[in-house]
TORPA-4810 file (N, C-alpha, C, O; in nm, 3 decimals):
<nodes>
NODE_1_-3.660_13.813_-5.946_-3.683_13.679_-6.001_-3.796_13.610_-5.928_-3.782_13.513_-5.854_X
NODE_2_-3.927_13.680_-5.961_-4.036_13.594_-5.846_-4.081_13.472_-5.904_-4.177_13.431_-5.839_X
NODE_3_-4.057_13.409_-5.982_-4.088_13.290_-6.049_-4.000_13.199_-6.040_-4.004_13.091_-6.099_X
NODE_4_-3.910_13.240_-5.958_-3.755_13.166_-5.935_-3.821_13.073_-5.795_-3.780_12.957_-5.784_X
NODE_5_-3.886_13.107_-5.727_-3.937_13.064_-5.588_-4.002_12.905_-5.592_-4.101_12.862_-5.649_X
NODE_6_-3.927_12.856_-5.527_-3.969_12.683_-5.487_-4.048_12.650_-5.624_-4.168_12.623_-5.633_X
NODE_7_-3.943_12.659_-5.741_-3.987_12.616_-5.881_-3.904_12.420_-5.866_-3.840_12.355_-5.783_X
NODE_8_-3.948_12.406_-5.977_-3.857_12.241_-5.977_-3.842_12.220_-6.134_-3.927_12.245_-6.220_X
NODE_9_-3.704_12.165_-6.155_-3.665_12.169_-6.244_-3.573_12.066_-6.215_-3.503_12.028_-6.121_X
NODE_10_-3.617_12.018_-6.417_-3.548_11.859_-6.429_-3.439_11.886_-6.512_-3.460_11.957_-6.610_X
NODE_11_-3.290_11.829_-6.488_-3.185_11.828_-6.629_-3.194_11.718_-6.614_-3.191_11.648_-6.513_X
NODE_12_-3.211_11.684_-6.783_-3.149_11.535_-6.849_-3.023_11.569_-6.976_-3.047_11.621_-7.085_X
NODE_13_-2.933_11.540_-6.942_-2.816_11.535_-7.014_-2.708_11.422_-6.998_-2.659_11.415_-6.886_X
NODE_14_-2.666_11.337_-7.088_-2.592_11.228_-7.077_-2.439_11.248_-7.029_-2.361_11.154_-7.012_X
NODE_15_-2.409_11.389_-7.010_-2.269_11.391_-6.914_-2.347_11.443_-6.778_-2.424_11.538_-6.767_X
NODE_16_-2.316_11.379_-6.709_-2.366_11.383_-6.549_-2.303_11.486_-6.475_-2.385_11.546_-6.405_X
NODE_17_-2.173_11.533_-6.465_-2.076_11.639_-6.454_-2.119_11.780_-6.515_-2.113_11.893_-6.467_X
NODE_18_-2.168_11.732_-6.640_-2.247_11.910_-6.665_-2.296_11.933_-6.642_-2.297_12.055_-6.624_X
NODE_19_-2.457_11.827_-6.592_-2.575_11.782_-6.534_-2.575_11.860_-6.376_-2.674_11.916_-6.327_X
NODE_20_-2.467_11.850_-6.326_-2.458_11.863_-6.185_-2.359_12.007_-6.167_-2.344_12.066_-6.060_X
NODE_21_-2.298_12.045_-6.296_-2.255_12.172_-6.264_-2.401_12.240_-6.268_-2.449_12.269_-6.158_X
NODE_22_-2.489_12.272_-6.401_-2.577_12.354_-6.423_-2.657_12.341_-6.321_-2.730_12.432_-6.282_X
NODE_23_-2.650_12.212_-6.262_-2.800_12.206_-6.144_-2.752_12.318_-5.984_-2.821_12.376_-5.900_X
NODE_24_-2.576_12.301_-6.008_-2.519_12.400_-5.908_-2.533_12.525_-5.910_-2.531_12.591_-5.805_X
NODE_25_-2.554_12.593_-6.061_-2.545_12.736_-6.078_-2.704_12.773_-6.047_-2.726_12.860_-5.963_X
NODE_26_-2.784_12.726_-6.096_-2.930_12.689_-6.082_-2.963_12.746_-5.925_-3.033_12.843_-5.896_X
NODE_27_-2.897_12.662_-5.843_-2.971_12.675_-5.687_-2.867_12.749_-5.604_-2.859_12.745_-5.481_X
NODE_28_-2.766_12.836_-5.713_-2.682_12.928_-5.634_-2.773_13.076_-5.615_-2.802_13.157_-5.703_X
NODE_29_-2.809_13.080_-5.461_-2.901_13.226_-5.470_-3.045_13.155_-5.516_-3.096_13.202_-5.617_X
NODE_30_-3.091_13.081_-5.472_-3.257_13.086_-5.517_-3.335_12.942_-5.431_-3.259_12.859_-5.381_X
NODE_31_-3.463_12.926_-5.421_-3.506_12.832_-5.382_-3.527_12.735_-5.516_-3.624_12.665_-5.541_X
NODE_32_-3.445_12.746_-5.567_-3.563_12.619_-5.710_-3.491_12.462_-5.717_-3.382_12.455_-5.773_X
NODE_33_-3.546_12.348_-5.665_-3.550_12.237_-5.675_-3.436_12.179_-5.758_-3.460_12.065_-5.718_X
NODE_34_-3.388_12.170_-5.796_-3.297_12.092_-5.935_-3.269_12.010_-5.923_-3.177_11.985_-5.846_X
NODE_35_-3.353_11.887_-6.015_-3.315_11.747_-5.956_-3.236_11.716_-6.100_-3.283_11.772_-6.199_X
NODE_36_-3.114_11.626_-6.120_-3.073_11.565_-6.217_-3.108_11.420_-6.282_-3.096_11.320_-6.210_X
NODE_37_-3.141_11.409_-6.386_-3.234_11.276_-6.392_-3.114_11.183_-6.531_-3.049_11.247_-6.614_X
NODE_38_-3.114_11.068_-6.525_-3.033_10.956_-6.633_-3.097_10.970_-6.728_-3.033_10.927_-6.824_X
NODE_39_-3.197_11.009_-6.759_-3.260_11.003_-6.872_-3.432_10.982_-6.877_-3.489_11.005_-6.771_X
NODE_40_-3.521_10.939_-6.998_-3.600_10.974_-7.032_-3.713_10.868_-6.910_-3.811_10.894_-6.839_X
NODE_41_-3.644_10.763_-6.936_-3.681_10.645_-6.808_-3.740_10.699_-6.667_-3.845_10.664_-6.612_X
NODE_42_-3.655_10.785_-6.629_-3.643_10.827_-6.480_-3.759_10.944_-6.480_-3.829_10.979_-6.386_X
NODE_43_-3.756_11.000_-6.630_-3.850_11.144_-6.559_-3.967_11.046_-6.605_-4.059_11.076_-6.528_X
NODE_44_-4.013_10.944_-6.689_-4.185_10.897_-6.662_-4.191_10.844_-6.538_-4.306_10.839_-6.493_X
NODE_45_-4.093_10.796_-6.459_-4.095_10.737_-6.332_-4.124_10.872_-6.232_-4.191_10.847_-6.132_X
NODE_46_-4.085_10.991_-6.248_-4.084_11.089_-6.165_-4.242_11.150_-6.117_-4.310_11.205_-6.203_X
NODE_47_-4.286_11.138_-5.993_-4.383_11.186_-5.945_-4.486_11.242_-5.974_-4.603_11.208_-5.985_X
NODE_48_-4.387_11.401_-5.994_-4.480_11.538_-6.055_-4.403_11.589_-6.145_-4.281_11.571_-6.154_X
NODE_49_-4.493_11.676_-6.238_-4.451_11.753_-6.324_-4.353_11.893_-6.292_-4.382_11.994_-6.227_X
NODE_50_-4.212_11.853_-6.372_-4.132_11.969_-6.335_-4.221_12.137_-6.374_-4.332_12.146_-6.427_X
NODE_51_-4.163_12.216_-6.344_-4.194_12.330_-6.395_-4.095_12.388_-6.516_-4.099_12.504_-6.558_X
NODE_52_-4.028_12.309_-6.553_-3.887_12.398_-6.619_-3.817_12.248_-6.661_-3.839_12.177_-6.563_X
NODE_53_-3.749_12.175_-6.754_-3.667_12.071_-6.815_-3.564_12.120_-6.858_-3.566_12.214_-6.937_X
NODE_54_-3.448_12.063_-6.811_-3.331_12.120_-6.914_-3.295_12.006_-6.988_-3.270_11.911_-6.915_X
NODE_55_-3.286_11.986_-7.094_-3.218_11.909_-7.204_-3.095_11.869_-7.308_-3.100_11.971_-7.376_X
NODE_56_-3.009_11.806_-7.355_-2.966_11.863_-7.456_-3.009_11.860_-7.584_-3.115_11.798_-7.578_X
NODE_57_-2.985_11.897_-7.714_-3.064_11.901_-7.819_-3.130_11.764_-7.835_-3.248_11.730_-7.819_X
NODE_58_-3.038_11.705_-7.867_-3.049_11.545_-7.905_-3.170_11.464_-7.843_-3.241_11.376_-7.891_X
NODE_59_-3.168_11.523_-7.722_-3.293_11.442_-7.649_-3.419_11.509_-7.652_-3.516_11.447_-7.610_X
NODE_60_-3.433_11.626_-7.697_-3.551_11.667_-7.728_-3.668_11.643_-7.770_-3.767_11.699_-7.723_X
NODE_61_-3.672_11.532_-7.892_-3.723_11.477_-7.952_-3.823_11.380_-7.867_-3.946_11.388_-7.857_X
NODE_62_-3.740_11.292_-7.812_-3.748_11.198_-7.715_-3.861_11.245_-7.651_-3.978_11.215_-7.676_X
NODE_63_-3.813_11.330_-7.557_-3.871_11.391_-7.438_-3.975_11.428_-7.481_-4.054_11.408_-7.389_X
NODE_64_-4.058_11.492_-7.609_-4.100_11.596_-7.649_-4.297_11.475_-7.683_-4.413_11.497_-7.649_X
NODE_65_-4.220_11.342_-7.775_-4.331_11.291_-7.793_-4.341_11.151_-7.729_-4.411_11.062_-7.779_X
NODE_66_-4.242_11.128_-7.578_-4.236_11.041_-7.492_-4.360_11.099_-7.403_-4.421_11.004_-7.354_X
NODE_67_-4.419_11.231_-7.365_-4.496_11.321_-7.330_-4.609_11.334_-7.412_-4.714_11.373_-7.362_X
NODE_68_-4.603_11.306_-7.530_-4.735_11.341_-7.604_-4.762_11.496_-7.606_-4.872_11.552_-7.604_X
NODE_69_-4.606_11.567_-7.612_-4.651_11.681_-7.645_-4.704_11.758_-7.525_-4.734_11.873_-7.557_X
NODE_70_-4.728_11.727_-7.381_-4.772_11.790_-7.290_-4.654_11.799_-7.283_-4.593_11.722_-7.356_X
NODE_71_-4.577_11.885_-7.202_-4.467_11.922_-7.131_-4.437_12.056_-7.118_-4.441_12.121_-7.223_X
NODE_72_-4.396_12.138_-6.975_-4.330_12.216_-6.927_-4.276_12.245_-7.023_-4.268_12.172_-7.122_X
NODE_73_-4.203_12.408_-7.009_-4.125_12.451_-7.101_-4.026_12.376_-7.096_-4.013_12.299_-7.000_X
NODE_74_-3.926_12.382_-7.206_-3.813_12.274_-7.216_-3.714_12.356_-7.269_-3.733_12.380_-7.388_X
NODE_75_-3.569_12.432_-7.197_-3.474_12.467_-7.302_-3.373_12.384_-7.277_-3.345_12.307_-7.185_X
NODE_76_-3.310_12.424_-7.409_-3.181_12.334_-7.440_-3.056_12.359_-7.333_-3.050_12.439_-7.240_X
NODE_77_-2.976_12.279_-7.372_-2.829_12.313_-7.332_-2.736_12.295_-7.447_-2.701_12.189_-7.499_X
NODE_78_-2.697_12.430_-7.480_-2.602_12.426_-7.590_-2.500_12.521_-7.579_-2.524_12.626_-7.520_X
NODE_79_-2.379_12.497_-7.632_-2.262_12.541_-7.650_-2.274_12.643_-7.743_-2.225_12.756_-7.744_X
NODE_80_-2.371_12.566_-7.851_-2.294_12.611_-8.015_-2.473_12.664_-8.057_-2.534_12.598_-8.142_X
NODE_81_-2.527_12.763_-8.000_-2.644_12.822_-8.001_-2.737_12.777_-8.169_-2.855_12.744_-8.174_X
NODE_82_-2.622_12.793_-8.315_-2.672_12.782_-8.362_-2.648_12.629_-8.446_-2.677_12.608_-8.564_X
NODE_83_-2.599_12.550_-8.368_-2.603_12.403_-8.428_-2.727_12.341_-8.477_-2.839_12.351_-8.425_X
NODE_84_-2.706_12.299_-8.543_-2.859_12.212_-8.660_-2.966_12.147_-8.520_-3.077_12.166_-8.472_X
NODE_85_-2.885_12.088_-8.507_-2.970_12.006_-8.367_-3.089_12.137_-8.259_-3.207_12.135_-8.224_X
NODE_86_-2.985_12.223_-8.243_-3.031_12.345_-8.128_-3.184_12.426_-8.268_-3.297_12.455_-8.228_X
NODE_87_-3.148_12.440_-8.382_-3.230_12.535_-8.428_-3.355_12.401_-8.456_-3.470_12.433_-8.422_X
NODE_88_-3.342_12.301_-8.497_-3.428_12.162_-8.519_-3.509_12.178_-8.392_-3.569_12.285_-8.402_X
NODE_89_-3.532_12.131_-8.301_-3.561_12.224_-8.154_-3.615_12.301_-8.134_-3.719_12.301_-8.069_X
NODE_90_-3.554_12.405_-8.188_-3.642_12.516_-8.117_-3.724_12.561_-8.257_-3.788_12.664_-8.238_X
NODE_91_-3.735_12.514_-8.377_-3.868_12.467_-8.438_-3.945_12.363_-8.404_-4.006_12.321_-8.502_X
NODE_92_-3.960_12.322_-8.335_-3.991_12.156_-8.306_-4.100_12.235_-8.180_-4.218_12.204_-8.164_X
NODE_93_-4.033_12.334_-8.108_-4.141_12.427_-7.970_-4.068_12.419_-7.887_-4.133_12.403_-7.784_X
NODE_94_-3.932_12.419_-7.860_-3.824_12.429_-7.719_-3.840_12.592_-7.741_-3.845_12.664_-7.840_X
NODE_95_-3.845_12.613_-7.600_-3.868_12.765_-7.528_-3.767_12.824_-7.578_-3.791_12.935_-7.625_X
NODE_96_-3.603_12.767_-7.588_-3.510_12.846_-7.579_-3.390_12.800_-7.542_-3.373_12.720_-7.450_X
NODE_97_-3.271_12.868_-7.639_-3.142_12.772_-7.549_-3.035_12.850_-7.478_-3.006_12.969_-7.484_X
NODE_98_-2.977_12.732_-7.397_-2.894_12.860_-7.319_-2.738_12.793_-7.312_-2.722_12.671_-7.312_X
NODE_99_-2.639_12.877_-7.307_-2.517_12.894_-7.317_-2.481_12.811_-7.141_-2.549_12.816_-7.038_X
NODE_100_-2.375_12.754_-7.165_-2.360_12.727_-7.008_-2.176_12.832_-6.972_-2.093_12.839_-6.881_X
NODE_101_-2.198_12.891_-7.110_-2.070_12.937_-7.092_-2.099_13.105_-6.990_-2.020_13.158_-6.911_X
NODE_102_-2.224_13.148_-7.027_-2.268_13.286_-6.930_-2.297_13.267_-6.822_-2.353_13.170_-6.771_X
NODE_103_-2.246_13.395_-6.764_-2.295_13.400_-6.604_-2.392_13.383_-6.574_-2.489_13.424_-6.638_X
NODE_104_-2.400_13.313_-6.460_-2.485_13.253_-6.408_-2.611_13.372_-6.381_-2.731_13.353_-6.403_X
NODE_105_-2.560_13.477_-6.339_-2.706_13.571_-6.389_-2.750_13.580_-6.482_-2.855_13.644_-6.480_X
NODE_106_-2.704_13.526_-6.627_-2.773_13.572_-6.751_-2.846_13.416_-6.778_-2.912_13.403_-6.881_X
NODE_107_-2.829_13.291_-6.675_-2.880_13.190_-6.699_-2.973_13.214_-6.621_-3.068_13.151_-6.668_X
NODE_108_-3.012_13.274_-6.516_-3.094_13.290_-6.407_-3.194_13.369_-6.496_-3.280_13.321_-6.570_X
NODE_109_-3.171_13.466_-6.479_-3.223_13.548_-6.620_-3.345_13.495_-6.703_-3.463_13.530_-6.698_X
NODE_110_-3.269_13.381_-6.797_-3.336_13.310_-6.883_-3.426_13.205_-6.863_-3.515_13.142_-6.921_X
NODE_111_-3.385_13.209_-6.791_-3.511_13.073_-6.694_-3.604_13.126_-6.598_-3.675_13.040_-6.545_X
NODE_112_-3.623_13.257_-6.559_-3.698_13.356_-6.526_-3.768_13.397_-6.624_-3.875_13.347_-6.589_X
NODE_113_-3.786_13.441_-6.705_-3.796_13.519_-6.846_-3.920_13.348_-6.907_-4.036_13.367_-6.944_X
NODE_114_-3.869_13.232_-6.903_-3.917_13.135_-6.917_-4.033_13.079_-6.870_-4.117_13.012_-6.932_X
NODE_115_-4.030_13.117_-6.736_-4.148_13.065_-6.653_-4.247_13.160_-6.641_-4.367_13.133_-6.638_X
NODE_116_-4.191_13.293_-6.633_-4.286_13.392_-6.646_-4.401_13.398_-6.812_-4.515_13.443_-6.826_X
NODE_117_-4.328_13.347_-6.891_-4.404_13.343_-7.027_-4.513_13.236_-7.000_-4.632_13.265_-7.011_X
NODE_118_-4.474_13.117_-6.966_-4.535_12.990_-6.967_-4.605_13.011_-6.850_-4.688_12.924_-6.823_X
NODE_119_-4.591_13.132_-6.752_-4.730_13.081_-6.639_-4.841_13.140_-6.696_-4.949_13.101_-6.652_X
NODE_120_-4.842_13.225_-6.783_-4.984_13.280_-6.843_-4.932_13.320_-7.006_-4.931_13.432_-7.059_X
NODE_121_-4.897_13.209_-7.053_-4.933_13.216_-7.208_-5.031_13.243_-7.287_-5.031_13.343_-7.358_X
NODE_122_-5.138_13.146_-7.283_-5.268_13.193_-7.298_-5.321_13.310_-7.284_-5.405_13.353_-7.364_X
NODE_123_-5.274_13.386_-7.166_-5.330_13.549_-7.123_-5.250_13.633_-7.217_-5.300_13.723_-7.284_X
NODE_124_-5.102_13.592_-7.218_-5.029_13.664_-7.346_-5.100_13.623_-7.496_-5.163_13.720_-7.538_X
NODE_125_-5.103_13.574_-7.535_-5.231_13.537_-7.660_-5.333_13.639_-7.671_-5.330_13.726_-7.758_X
NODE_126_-5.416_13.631_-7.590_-5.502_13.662_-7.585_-5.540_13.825_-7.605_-5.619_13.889_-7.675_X
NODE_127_-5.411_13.866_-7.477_-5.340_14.032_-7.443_-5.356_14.093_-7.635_-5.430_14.171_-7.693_X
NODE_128_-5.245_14.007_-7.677_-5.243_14.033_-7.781_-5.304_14.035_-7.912_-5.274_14.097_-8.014_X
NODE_129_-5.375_13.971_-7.892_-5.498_13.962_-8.013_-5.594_14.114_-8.006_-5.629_14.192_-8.095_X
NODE_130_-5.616_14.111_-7.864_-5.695_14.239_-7.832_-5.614_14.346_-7.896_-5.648_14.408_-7.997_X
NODE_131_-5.481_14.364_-7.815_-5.380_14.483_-7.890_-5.413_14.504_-8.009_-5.451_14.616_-8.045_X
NODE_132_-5.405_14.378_-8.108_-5.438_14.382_-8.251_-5.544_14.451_-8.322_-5.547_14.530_-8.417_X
NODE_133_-5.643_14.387_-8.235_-5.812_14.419_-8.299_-5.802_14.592_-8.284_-5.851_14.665_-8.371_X
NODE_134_-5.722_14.655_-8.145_-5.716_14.761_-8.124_-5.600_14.874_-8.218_-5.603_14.997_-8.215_X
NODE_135_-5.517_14.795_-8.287_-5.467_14.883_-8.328_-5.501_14.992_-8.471_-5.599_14.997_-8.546_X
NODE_136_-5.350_15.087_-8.466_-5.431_15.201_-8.566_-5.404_15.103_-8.739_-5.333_15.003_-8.748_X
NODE_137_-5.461_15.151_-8.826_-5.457_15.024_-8.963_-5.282_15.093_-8.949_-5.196_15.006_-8.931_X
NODE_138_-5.249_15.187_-8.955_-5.109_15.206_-9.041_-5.026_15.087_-8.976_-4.937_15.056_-9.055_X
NODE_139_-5.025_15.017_-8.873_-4.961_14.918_-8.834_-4.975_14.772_-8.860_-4.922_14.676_-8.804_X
NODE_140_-5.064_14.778_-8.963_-5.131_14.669_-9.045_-4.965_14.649_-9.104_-4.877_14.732_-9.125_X
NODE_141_-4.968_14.512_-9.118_-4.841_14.434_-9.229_-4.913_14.409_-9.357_-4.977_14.304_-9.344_X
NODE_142_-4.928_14.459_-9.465_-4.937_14.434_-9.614_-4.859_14.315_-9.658_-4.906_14.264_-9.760_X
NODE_143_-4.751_14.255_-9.610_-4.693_14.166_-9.663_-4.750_14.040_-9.648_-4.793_14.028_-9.533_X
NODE_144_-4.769_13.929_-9.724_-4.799_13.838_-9.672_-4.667_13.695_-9.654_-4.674_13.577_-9.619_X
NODE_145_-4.559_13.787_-9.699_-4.420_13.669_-9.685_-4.383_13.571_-9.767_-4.301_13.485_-9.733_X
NODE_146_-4.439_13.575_-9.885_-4.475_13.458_-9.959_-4.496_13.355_-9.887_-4.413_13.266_-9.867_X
NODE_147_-4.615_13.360_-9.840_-4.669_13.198_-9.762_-4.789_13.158_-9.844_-4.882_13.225_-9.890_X
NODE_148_-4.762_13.038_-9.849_-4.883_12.967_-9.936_-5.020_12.928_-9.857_-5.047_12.894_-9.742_X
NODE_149_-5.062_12.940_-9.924_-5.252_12.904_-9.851_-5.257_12.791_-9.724_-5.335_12.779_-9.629_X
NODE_150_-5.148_12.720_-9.763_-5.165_12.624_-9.703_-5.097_12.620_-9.554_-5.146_12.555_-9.461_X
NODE_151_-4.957_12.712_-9.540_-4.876_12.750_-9.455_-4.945_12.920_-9.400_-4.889_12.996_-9.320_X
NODE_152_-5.091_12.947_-9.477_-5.149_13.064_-9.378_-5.266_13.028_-9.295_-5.312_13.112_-9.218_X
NODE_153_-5.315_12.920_-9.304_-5.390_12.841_-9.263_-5.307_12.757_-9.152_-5.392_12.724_-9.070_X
NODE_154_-5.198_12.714_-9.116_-5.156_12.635_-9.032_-5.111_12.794_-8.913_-5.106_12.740_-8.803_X
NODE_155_-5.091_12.895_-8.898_-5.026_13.038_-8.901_-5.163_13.086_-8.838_-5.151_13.133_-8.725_X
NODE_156_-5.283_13.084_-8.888_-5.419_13.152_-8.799_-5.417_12.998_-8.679_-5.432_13.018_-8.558_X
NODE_157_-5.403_12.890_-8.720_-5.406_12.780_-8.598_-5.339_12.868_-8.473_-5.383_12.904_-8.365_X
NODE_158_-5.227_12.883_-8.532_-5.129_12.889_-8.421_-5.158_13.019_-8.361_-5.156_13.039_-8.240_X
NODE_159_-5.186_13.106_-8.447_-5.270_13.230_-8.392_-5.380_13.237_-8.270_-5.408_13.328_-8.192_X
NODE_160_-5.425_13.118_-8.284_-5.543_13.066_-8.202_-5.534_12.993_-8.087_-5.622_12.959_-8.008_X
NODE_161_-5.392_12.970_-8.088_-5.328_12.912_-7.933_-5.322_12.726_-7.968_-5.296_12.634_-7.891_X
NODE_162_-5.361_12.722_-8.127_-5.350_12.555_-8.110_-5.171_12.488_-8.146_-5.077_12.528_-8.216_X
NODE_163_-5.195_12.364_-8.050_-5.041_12.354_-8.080_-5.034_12.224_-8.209_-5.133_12.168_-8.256_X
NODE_164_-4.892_12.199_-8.246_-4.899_12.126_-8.355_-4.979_11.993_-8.376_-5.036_11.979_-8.484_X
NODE_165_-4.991_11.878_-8.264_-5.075_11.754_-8.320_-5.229_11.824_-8.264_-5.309_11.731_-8.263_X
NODE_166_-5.286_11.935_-8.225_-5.409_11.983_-8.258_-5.444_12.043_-8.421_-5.561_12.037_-8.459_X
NODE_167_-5.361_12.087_-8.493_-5.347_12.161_-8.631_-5.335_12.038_-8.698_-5.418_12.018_-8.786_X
NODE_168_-5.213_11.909_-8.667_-5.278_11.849_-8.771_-5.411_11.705_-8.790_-5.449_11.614_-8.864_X
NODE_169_-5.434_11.765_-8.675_-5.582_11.657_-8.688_-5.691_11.744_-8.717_-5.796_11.707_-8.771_X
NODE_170_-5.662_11.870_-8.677_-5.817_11.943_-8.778_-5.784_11.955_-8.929_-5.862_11.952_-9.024_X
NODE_171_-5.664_11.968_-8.929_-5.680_11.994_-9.102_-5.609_11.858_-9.177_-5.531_11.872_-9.272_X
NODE_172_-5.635_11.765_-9.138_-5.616_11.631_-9.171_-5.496_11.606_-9.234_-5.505_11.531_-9.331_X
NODE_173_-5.367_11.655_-9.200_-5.278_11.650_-9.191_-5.180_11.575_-9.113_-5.234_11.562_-9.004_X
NODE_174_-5.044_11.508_-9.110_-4.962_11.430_-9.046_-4.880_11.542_-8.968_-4.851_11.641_-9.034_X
NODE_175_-4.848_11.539_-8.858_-4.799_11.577_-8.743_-4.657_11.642_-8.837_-4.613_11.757_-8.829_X
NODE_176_-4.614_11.546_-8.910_-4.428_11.573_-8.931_-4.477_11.694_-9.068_-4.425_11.805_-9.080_X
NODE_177_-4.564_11.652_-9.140_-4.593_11.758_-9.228_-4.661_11.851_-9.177_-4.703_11.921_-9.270_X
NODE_178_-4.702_11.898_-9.059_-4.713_12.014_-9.006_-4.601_12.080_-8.966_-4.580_12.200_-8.980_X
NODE_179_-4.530_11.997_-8.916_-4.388_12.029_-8.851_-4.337_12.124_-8.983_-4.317_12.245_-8.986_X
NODE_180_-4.326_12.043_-9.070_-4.242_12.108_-9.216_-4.280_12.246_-9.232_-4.201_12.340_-9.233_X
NODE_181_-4.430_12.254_-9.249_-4.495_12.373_-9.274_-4.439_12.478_-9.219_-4.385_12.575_-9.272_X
NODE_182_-4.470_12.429_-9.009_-4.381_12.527_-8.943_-4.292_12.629_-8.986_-4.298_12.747_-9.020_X
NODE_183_-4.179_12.511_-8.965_-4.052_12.527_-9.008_-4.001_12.632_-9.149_-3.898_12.699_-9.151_X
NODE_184_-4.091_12.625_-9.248_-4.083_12.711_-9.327_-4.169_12.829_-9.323_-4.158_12.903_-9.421_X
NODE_185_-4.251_12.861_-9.233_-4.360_12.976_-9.181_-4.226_13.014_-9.132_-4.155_13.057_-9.223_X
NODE_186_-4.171_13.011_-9.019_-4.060_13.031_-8.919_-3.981_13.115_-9.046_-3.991_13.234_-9.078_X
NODE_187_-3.909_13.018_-9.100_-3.816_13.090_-9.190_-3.864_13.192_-9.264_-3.775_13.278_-9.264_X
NODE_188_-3.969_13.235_-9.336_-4.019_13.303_-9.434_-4.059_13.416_-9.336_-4.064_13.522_-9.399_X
NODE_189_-4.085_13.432_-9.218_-4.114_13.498_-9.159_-4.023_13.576_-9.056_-4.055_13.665_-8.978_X
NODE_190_-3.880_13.504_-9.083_-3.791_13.554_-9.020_-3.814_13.567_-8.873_-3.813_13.666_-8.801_X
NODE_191_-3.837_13.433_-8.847_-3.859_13.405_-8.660_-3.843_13.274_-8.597_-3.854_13.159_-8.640_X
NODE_192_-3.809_13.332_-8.462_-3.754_13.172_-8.401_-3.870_13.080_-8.294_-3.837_12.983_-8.226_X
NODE_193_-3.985_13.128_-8.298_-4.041_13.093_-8.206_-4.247_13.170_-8.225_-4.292_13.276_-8.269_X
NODE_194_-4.314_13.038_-8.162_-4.425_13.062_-8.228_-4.484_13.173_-8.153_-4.604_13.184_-8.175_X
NODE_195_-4.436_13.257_-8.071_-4.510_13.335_-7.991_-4.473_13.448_-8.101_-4.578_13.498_-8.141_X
NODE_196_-4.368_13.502_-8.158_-4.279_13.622_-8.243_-4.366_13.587_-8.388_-4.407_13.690_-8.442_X
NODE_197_-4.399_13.458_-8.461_-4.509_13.396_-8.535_-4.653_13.424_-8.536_-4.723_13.425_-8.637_X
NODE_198_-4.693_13.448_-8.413_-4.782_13.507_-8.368_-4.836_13.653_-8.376_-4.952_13.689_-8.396_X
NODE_199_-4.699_13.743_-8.348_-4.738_13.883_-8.377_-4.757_13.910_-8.492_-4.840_13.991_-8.531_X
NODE_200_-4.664_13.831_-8.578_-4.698_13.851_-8.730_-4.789_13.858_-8.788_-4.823_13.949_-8.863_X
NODE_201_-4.874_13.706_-8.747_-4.968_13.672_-8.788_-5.119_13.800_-8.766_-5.220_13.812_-8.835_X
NODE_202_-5.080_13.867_-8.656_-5.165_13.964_-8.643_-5.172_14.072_-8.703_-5.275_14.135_-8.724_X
NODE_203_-5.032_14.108_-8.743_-5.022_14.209_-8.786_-5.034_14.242_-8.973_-5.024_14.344_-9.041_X
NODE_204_-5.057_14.118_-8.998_-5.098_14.074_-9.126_-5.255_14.048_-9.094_-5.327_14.052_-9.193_X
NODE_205_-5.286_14.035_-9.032_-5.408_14.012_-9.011_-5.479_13.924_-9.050_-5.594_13.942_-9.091_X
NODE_206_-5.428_13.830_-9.044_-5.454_13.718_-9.098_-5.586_13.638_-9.026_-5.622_13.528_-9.067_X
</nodes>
């Protein structure tokens, strides 16, 4: 877990007791910071930028354009993995959610797995585009998913490493109707997350 090392990480969750269990399992076995915060108030008041946020669904939102969209990876805290709130979320760009019911190695795990993506995203992008340009055609995707012109065009953005209020100010679009677009790229494409969106997009060649 080398990304586990003198990391810092914020939970905001409105039961303080879960707040302070997860922040326990967190710094069982590791150097990583875990500070527990009241809410959205406390982390603009907070210093420096965490490396890692834990949330629950509900506040996501909040957090997400209280930030302007800059922010550390952010996963959830959820029980019920596939509750409306948790999948709303993690279309919305939450990294990922996690169970507080698994062992604490499979939470360690996931928040490893987390930071390691987000310290060189961009280089993963990039890795992969090359892969692409390099591969043999038979691994070409023919399908195009039924996506409309308009949802393959928001799909090469994202291909390109831009995130959502960059996509919709070039293509003169509203932020929430990009969101939508997303959200149905995601579905039609049978994926939870824009990096898995991404391979697609290559492999269609879009």
């Amino acid at each position: 877990w080398m990304f586990l090392m003198e990391k810092t990480i914020y939970i905001l969750h409105q039961k303080s007791s879960l707040a302070e269990l997860l922040a326990w399992t967190l710094r069982l076995g590791t150097d990583l910071n875990v500070i527990c915060l009241g809410g959205s108030q406390e982390l603009k008041q907070a210093e420096t930028l965490p490396d890692l946020i834990f949330v629950q669904p509900e506040l996501y939102e909040k957090i997400h354009a209280f930030m302007n969209g800059i922010t550390p990876p952010i996963l959830l805290i959820a029980s019920h993995p596939d509750d409306e709130q948790v999948i709303d979320a993690l279309y919305a760009g939450a990294a990922d959610a996690v169970d507080l019911g698994k062992e604490p190695e499979e939470l360690l795990e996931k928040v490893n797995q987390t930071l390691t993506i987000a310290a060189d995203n961009n280089a993963l992008i990039k890795k992969l585009i090359h892969k692409n340009k390099t591969a043999r055609q038979q691994e070409k995707d023919e399908t195009d998913y039924g996506l409309t012109v308009k949802e393959k065009e928001i799909l090469k953005q994202m291909r390109d490493g831009n995130h959502l209020k960059l996509i919709a100010q070039t293509s003169d679009t509203s932020y929430e109707t990009v969101r939508t677009h997303v959200k149905r790229i995601y579905k039609k494409l049978g994926v939870m997350s824009a990096s898995e969106a991404v391979i697609k997009a290559m492999k269609m060649e879009l």
